[in-house]
C-alpha positions, 0 to 999 in steps of 0.5 A: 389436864394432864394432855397440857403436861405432854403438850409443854413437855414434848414441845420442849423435847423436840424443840430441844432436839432440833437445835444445833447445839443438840446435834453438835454436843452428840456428834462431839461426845459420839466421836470422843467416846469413838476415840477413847475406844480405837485410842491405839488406831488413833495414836498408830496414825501419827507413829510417823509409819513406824520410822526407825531411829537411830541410837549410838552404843558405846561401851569399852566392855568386850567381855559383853558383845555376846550378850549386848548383840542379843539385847540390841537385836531385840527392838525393831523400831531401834537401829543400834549404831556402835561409836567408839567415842561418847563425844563423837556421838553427842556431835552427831545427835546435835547434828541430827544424825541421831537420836540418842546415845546409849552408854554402857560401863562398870561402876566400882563393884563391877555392875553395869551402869547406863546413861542416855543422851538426847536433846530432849528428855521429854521422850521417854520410851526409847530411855525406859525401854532401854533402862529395862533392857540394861537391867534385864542384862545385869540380872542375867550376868548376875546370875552367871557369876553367882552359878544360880539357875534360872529357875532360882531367879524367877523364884527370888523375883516372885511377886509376894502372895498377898491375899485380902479376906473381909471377916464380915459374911455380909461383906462385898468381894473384891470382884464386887467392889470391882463392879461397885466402882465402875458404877459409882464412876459412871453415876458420879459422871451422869449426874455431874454432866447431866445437871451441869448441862442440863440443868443450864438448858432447863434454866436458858428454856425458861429465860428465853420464853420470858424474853419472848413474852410467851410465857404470861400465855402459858402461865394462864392456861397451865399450872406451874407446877405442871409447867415446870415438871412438864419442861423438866421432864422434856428436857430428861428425854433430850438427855435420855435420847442423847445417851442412848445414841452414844451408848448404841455407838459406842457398843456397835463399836466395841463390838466391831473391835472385839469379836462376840467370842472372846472376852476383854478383861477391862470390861468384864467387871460390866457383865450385868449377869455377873453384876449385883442388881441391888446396885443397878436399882440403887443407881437408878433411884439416886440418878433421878432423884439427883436430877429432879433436885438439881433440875427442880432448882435450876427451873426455879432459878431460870423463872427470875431470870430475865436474859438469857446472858444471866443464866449462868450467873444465876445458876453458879452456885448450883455448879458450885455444889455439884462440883463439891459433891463430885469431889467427895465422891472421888475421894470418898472412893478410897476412904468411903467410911470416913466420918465427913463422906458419912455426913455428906451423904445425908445432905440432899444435895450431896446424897445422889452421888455420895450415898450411891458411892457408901452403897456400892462401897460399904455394906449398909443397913436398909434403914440409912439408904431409905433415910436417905432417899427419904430425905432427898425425896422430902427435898425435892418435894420442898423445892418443887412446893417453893419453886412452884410459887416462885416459878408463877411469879417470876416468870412475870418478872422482868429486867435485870435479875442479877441476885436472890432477891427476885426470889423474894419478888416473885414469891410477892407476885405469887402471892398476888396473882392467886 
């Protein structure tokens, strides 16, 4: 009956939600994903209060005060400290008394040339700002001596219009293609940690109610296969209310930052009115037929296991292809017609990822996405056909189960119980 499904599903949902491990892994994330989003409030707390140090200048080149007292003046957090000698200098930034040394001269042609001491290098802003700075200057007395204007100067450093035009009508923009990666980085991100983590929960749910015996109970009252999707599904609802929790923090918090009036360039590509919604749907579609597969595989793996230390060994193979699918998708991301992310996509446990990636990337026909999920729905129907009569007998296996050969036990105990 289906009120034994609801009862196994939601048992396993609120069991799950209650643990430690729930509550920690959701306040971790939360905070990370508050970092990531107040990252330069975070980084302004360890600036050291915008302490200003001390750099030495030297140079022997007097027809350039004027214009070495505009470039020195013009960073607040740098105390420009003119010496007359480089090796005086060095003493004093082994000596802690600086922090740099900045040296101006002439080359051969009579260019300015520049060279940066420190006791480390590591620290780069302070050397970049400054190789900037010297190469502003040079451009500007570049430009005195040749009697060119300002204005013939900003036309020579011009950046080239460049312009890219797909010659296909049916061909997605760029602004298209913008929104098609930001989806496909964030499904490809989904479906790894979802099945790498939830996966492993749904296998470890299963080996701990073998290792308390409860599971002999459970097997006689409700059927495997609802049993199974029953705890696949529950476990679907503790991954849902956990990003739902993350996703209200994280928007309440780049709201707070951003004022509703004004626009942040970085998020404008995730303006669902602006956003196509084949690519949502589509997303939709391979997230849960991703995760009905792998979730699928990792139950059946979690009924021949014994003790929970074994999960994991169990299950990483598993690991392993979500892994690879992973990286396909990322390079498939620069190169997605490539014949080998083409094949790829066509192999259920790579097309969750790599065939939303062709869909967001490339304008395909209809007949090679239905295909597709045609072939991952088949799968999954194949899995759960064979994982069923594996779950009914290996969860009446018990003891060390460290190979694939309690598969084949489990399928003979099936066999026997029916």
């Amino acid at each position: 009956m289906m009120s034994k499904f609801f009862i196994v599903m939601f048992h396993t949902f609120i069991s799950k939600v209650k643990t430690k491990s729930f509550v920690f892994s959701t306040l971790v994330i939360a905070g990370f994903v508050l970092g990531l989003v107040h990252m330069d409030r975070v980084a302004s707390l360890f600036d050291g209060g915008n302490q200003v140090i001390e750099v030495a200048v030297v140079t022997e080149i007097s027809k350039y005060e004027e214009h070495l007292e505009d470039f020195t003046s013009q960073q607040d957090d740098i105390e420009f400290v003119e010496y007359n000698e480089k090796s005086t200098a060095k003493k004093d930034v082994k000596s802690d008394q600086l922090e740099a040394v900045f040296v101006i001269n002439e080359d051969e042609q009579g260019f300015l040339e520049g060279a940066y001491y420190s006791e480390s290098v590591a620290e780069q802003e302070t050397s970049n700002y400054l190789n900037q700075e010297l190469q502003q200057l040079k451009e500007s007395i570049a430009t005195e001596q040749l009697g060119l204007e300002q204005e013939q100067l900003e036309q020579i450093y011009e950046p080239v219009t460049f312009e890219t035009e797909a010659l296909s009508d049916q061909a997605r923009s760029e602004e298209e293609l913008k929104q098609a990666r930001i989806l496909v980085n964030i499904l490809v991100m989904l479906i790894y940690f979802s099945v790498i983590g939830y996966g492993n929960m749904i296998a470890t749910e299963v080996a701990t109610e073998k290792s308390s015996r409860v599971m002999e109970i459970l097997i006689s009252s409700v059927s495997p296969v609802k049993q199974m999707f029953a705890k696949i599904t529950g476990v679907a609802l503790v991954g849902i209310t956990q990003y739902v929790i993350i996703f209200v923090i994280a928007a309440a918090s780049m709201f707070n930052r951003t004022p509703l009036n004004e626009t942040n360039a970085s998020l404008a590509p995730l303006d669902l009115s602006t956003m196509q919604i084949d690519l949502i749907v589509y997303a939709m579609i391979f997230f849960i037929l991703g995760y009905l597969l792998f979730a699928t595989i990792a139950a059946t793996l979690g009924s021949i296991v014994s003790r929970i230390e074994d999960v994991n060994q169990l299950t990483v193979p598993l690991t392993l292809v979500v892994i690879v699918a992973f990286f396909i998708s990322i390079f498939g991301l620069n190169t997605p017609d490539a014949p080998f992310v083409t094949i790829a996509s066509y192999i259920p446990f790579f097309t969750p990822m790599v065939m939303f990636l062709r869909v967001g990337m490339l304008n395909l026909p209809f007949w090679e996405i239905a295909l597709s999920i045609i072939i991952l729905i088949a799968t999954i129907a194949l899995f759960a056909w064979i994982g069923a009569r594996v779950y009914r007998g290996g969860v009446l296996i018990y003891g060390k189960s460290s190979s694939f050969q309690d598969i084949r036990r489990a399928l003979k105990l099936s066999h026997k119980e029916k």
